[in-house]
N, C-alpha and C positions, 0 to 999 in steps of 0.2 A: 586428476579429474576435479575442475573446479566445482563448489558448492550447490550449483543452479544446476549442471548437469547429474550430478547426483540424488539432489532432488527432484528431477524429472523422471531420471529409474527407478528411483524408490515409487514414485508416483505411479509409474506404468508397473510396477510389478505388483500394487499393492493392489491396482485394478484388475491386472489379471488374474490374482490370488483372490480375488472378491468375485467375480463372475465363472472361475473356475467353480468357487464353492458353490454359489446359485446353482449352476446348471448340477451337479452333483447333487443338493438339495434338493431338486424338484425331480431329477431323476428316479433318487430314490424314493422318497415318498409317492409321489406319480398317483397324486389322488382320484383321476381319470383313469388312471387302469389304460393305459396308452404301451406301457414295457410289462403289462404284469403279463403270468402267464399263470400265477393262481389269486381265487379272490379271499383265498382264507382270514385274510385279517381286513379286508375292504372295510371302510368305514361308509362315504359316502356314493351315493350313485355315481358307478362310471360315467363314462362318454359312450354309452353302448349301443350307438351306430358303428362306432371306430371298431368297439371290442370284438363286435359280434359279427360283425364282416370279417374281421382279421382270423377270427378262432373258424370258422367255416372257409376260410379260403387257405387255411393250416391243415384241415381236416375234410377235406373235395371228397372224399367218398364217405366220411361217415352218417350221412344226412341226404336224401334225396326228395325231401317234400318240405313246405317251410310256409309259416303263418307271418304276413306281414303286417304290421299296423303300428297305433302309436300304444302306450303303454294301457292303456284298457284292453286289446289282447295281450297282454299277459297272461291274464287271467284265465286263459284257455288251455287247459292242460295237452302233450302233446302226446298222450297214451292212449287218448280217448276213440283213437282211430288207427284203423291197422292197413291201409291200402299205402302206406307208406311210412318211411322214417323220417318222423316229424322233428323239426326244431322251431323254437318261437324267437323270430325277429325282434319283438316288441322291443321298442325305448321311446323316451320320453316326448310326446308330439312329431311322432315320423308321421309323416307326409308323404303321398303317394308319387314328388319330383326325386325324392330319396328312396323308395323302393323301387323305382322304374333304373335308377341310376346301379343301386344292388344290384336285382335283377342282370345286369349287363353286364356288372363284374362277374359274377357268379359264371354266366355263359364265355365271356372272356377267358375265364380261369380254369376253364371245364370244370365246374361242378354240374353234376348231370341232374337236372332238375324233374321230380316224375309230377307232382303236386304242387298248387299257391294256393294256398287261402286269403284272402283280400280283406281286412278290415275296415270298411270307411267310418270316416267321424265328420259331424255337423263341420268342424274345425279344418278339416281335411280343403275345404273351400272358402276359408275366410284369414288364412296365415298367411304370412309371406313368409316362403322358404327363405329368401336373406335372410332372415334374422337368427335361422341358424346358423350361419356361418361366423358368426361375433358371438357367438356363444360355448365356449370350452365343454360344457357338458352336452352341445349338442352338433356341434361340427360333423359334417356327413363324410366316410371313407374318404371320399374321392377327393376331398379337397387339404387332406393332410399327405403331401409327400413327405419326406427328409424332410428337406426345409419349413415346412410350414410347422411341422410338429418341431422343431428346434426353437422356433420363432416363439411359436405359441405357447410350449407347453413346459420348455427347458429354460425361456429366459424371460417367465414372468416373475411378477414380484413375490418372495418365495413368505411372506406374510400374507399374503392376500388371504379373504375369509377362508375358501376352500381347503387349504392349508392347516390355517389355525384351528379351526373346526376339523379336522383330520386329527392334528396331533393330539387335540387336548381328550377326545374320543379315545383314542389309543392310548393315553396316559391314564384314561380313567378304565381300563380293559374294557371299551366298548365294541364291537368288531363284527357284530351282528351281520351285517350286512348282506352276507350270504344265506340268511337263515330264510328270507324271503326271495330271492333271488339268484335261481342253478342256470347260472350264466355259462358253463365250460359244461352242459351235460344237456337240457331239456331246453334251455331261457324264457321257464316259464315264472313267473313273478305271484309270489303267495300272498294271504291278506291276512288280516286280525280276525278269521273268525269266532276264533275262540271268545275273543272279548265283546263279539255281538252276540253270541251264542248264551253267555253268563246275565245278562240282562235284555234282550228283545228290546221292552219298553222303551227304556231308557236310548234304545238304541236310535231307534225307529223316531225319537220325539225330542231327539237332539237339535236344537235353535239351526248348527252349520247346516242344514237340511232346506233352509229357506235360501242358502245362497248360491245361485247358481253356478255352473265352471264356463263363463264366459270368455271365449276364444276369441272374440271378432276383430279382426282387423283393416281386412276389406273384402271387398267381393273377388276374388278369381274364380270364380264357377268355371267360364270359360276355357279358362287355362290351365283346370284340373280336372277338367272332363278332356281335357287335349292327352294331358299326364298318360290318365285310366286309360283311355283310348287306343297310345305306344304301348301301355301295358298288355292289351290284349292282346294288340298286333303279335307283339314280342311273343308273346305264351303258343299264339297258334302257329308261330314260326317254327318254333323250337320243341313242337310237340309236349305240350307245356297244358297239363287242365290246371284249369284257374278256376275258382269259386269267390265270386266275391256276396259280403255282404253289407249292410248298414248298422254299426253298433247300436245296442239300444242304448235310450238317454235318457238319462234321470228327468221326470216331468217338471221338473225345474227349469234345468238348463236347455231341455228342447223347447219348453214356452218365451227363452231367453233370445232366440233365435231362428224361432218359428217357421218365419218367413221364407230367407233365404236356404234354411233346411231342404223344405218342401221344393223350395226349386232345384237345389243341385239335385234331387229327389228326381224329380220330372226328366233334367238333361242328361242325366245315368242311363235312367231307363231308353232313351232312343242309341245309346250304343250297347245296351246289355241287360242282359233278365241279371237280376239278384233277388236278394232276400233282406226284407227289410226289420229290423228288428223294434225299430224304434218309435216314438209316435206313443199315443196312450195306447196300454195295457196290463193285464196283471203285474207284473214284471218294473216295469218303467214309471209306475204309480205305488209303489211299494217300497219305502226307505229300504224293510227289512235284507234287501237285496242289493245292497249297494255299502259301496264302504262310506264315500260319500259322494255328491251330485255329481260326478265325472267317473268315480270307477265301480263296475260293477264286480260282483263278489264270483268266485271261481265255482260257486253253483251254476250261473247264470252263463258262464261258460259251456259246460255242460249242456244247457238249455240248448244253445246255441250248434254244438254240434249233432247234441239228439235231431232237431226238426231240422235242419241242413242235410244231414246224412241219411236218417230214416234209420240209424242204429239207438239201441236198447242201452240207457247208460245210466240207467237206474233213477232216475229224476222225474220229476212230474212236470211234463209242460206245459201251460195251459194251451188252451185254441187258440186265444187271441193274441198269443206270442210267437209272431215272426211270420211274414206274408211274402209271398214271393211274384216279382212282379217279372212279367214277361216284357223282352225286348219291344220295343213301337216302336214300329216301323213305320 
């Protein structure tokens, strides 16, 4: 074997020995939670559209009712109601093109669905779903088979922040990450109350209070009152009650986006009665109730199920929190 060809297999095996490890390395690690099957030592937030579909389409009969939204339900615990077995969907900016697309696996997959509760956000009409799909922590089920989860998640660059930020977390025993977050059991997502609980003042009169959680990117109203719409459809096909509401919003960020708020507001209501939480009120003019300008605290949760359901959950809700607007026709 002349010199050059030797050099060529060394070359090619040195590459295969270098991308065998990559894909090794990211397997294991797998800071998406994409292979995990517990999140005991999770560092950073999954990809928990991918998780959370996968662990319910694992587990088709232990869950017959399900809260969907983006990560402000979370905060909605899933005990709070007994006319079914709740689990919470919630991850980070889901959108109603990605719960409509759930929803169908779900049906696909026979999970027998008795309940939906419907969370809408200002945001819910102003994102453009592409832009989760170039994003690793936000990639919808549907669009990771084999392939794409090999592509994306096994032969990325295995320094990249998400990574490095994993390990050096883990080197330091940091691993928390379930502590807030019963993704394999409820997937309902906890908050710091403790640490607004310890100061009020302080809490309430924090400067980040002035900056809104600005989502705008453009207008789809249209095309997400089309979304909501299949959603309905789907529910009353499948013998499916569905409850939706309007999350309430911090008075910052609903003054940030006013406008368009109120309208996707207006084009809901001609396909369906909700309940709308948001808008001023006690509640939504009150730091004390909020962690910050985009999430509210799992009191306000609470709120939300007490005047939705007409059940006793121990909370005080004021009057002017949460109006329920009938269909116009």
């Amino acid at each position: 074997m002349n010199k050059k060809r030797k050099f060529f297999y060394l070359c090619i095996c040195f590459i295969t020995i270098l991308i065998a490890s990559v894909c090794f390395f990211n397997y294991k690690l797998d800071p998406y939670g994409i292979w995990k099957t517990s999140f005991e030592y999770q560092v950073l937030e999954p990809n928990k559209n991918y998780v959370k579909t996968q662990f319910v389409l694992n587990n088709p009969e232990k869950y017959d009712s399900f809260i969907f939204g983006s990560s402000r339900v979370g905060h909605i615990e899933t005990n709070l109601l007994h006319d079914g077995k709740y689990y919470n969907m919630t991850y980070s900016e889901g959108m109603q093109s990605e719960w409509l697309a759930t929803i169908k696996t779900f049906i696909n997959n026979g999970v027998k669905m008795k309940n939906i509760i419907l969370g809408i956000d200002d945001f819910s009409f102003t994102m453009d779903p592409k832009n989760s799909t170039a994003d690793l922590l936000r990639i919808p089920y549907q669009k990771l088979d084999y392939k794409e989860k090999f592509n994306k998640y096994i032969l990325r660059n295995p320094m990249d922040t998400y990574n490095l930020n994993t390990i050096r977390a883990l080197m330091d025993g940091y691993h928390d990450f379930t502590t807030n977050d019963d993704i394999l059991e409820t997937g309902v997502t906890s908050g710091g109350d403790d640490e607004i609980l310890s100061d009020i003042e302080k809490h309430v009169n924090d400067p980040s209070f002035n900056n809104p959680c600005d989502n705008f990117q453009l207008n789809r109203i249209s095309e997400s009152i089309d979304e909501i719409s299949e959603i309905i459809s789907l529910c009353k096909d499948n013998n499916i009650n569905l409850y939706i509401f309007f999350n309430p919003l911090n008075k910052v960020t609903y003054e940030s986006n006013k406008e368009i708020t109120e309208e996707a507001k207006k084009q809901l209501q001609k396909i369906t009665s909700y309940w709308d939480f948001s808008g001023y009120n006690d509640i939504t003019t009150n730091n004390f109730y909020w962690y910050e300008t985009s999430h509210y605290r799992n009191i306000v949760g609470k709120m939300i199920m007490e005047k939705m359901f007409n059940v006793e959950l121990g909370v005080d809700v004021p009057n002017n929190f949460g109006e329920y607007h009938y269909l116009d026709r």
